[in-house]
C-alpha positions as YAML, in Angstrom:
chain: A
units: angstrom
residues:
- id: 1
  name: UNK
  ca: [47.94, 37.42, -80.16]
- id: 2
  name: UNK
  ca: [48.87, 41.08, -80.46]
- id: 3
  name: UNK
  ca: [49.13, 41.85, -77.28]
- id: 4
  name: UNK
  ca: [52.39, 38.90, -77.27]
- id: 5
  name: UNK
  ca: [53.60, 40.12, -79.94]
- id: 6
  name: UNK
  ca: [53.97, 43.56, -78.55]
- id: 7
  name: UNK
  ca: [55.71, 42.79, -75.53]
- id: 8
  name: UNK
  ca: [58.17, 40.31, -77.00]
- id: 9
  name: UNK
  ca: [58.89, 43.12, -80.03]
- id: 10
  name: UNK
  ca: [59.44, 45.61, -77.27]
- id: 11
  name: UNK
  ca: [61.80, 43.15, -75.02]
- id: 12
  name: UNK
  ca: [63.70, 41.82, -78.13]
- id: 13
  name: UNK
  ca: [64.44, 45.51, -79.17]
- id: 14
  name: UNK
  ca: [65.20, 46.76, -75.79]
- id: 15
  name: UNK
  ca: [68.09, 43.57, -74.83]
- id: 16
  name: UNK
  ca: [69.75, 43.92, -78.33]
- id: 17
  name: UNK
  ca: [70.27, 47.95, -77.73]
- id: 18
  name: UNK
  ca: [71.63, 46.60, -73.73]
- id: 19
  name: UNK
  ca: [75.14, 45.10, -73.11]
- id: 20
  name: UNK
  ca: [73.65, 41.81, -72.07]
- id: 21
  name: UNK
  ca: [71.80, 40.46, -75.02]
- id: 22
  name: UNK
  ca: [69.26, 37.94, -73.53]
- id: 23
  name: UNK
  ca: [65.57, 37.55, -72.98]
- id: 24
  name: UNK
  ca: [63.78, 34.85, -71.01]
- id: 25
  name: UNK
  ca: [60.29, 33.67, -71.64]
- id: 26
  name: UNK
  ca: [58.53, 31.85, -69.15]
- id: 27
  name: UNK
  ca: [54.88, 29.62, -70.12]
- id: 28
  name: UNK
  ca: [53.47, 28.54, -67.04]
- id: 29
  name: UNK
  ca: [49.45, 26.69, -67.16]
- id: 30
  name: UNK
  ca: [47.89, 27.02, -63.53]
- id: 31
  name: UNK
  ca: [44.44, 25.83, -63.31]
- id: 32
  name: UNK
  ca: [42.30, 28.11, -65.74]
- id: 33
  name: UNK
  ca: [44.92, 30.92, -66.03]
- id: 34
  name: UNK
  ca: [48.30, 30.47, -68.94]
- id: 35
  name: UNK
  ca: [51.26, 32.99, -67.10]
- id: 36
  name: UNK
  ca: [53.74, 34.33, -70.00]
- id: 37
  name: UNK
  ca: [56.31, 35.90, -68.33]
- id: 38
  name: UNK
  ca: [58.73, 37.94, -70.58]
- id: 39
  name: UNK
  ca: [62.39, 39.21, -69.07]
- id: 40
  name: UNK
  ca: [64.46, 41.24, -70.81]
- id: 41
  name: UNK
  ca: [68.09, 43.18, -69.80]
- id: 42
  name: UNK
  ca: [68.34, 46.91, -70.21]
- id: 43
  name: UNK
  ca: [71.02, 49.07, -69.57]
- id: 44
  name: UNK
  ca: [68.31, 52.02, -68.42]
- id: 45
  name: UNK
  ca: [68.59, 53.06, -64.65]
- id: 46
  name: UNK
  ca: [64.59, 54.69, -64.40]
- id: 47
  name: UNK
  ca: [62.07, 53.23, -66.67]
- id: 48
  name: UNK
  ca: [59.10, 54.94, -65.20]
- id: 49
  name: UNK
  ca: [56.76, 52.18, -65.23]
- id: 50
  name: UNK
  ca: [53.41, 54.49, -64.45]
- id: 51
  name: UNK
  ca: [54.57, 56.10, -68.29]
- id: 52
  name: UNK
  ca: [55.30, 53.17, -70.40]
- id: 53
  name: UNK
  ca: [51.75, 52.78, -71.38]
- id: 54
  name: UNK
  ca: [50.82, 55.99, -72.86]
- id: 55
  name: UNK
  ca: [50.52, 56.84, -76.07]
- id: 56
  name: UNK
  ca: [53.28, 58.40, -77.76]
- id: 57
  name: UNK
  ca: [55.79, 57.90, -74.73]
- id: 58
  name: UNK
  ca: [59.09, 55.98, -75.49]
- id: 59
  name: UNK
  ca: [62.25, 55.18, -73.91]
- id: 60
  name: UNK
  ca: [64.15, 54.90, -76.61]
- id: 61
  name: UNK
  ca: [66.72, 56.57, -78.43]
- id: 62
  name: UNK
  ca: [65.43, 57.07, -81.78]
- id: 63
  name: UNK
  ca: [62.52, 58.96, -81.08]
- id: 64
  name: UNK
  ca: [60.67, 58.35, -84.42]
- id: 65
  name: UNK
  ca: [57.12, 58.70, -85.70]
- id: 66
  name: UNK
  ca: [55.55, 55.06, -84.88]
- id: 67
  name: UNK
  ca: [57.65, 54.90, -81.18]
- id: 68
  name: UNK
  ca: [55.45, 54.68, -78.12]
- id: 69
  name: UNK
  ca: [52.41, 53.31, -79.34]
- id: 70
  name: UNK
  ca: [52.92, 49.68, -78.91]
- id: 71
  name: UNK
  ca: [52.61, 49.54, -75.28]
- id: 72
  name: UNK
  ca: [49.58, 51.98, -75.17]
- id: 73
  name: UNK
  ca: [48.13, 49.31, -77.67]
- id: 74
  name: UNK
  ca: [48.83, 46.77, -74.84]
- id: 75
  name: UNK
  ca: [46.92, 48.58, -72.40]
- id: 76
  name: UNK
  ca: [44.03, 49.25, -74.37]
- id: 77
  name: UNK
  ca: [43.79, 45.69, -75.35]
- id: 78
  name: UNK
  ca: [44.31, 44.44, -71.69]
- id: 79
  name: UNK
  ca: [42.10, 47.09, -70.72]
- id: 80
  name: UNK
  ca: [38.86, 45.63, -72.99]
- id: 81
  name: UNK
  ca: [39.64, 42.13, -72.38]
- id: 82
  name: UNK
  ca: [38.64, 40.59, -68.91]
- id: 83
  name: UNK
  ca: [40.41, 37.97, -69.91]
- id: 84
  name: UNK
  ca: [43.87, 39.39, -69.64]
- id: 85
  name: UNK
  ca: [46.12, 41.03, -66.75]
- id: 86
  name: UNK
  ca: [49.29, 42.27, -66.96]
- id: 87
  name: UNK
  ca: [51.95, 43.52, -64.55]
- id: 88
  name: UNK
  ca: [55.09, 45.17, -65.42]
- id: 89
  name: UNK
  ca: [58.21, 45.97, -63.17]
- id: 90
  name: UNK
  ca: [62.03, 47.02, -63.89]
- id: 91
  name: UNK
  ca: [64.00, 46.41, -61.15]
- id: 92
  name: UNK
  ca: [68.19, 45.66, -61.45]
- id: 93
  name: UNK
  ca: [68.55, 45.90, -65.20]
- id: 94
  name: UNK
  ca: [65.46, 44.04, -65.60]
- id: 95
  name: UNK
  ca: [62.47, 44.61, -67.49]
- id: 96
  name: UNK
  ca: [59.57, 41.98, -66.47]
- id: 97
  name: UNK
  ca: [56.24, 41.72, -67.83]
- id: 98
  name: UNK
  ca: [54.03, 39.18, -66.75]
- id: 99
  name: UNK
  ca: [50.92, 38.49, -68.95]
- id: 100
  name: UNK
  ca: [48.21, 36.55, -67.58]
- id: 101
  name: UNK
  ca: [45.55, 34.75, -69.56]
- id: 102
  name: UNK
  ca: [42.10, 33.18, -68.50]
- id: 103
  name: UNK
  ca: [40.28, 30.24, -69.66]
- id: 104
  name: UNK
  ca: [36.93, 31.06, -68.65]
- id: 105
  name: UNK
  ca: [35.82, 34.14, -66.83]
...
């Protein structure tokens, strides 16, 4: 799934660049609905959340000619597919997103 391999690109990327090189994924199955939760570390005070997903925007560093289109790829795909959800926070130097996947709709 792209949409996976996105987030977990993004979160890999982001903890190796932070001081505390871990991220945590999660696989929960509830009923009709698989939860993939992805936690990374960052050393980044104000990710502005409301931002992340458009295209062209990046947080990072080296601002180069393919950053920021990844997550606006996420959203587009989440977006067209009533299948998915996903919510995204940063709160104290950490970066969650939480995909959610249905069965049957």
């Amino acid at each position: 799934m792209r949409v996976l391999g996105i987030l977990l690109d993004n979160a890999i990327e982001e903890a190796d660049m932070s001081r505390r090189k871990e991220v945590i994924i999660g696989f929960v199955q509830r009923n009709d609905k698989l939860i993939i939760e992805i936690i990374n570390h960052t050393d980044k005070e104000n990710i502005p959340v409301s931002k992340i997903f458009r295209d062209g925007y990046t947080t990072k560093m080296n601002k180069g000619e393919n950053r920021g289109k990844g997550l606006a790829i996420v959203s587009n795909i989440v977006k067209d597919t009533p299948q998915l959800a996903l919510h995204t926070r940063h709160q104290s130097g950490q970066f969650y997103q939480i995909l959610e996947i249905w069965n049957k709709l």
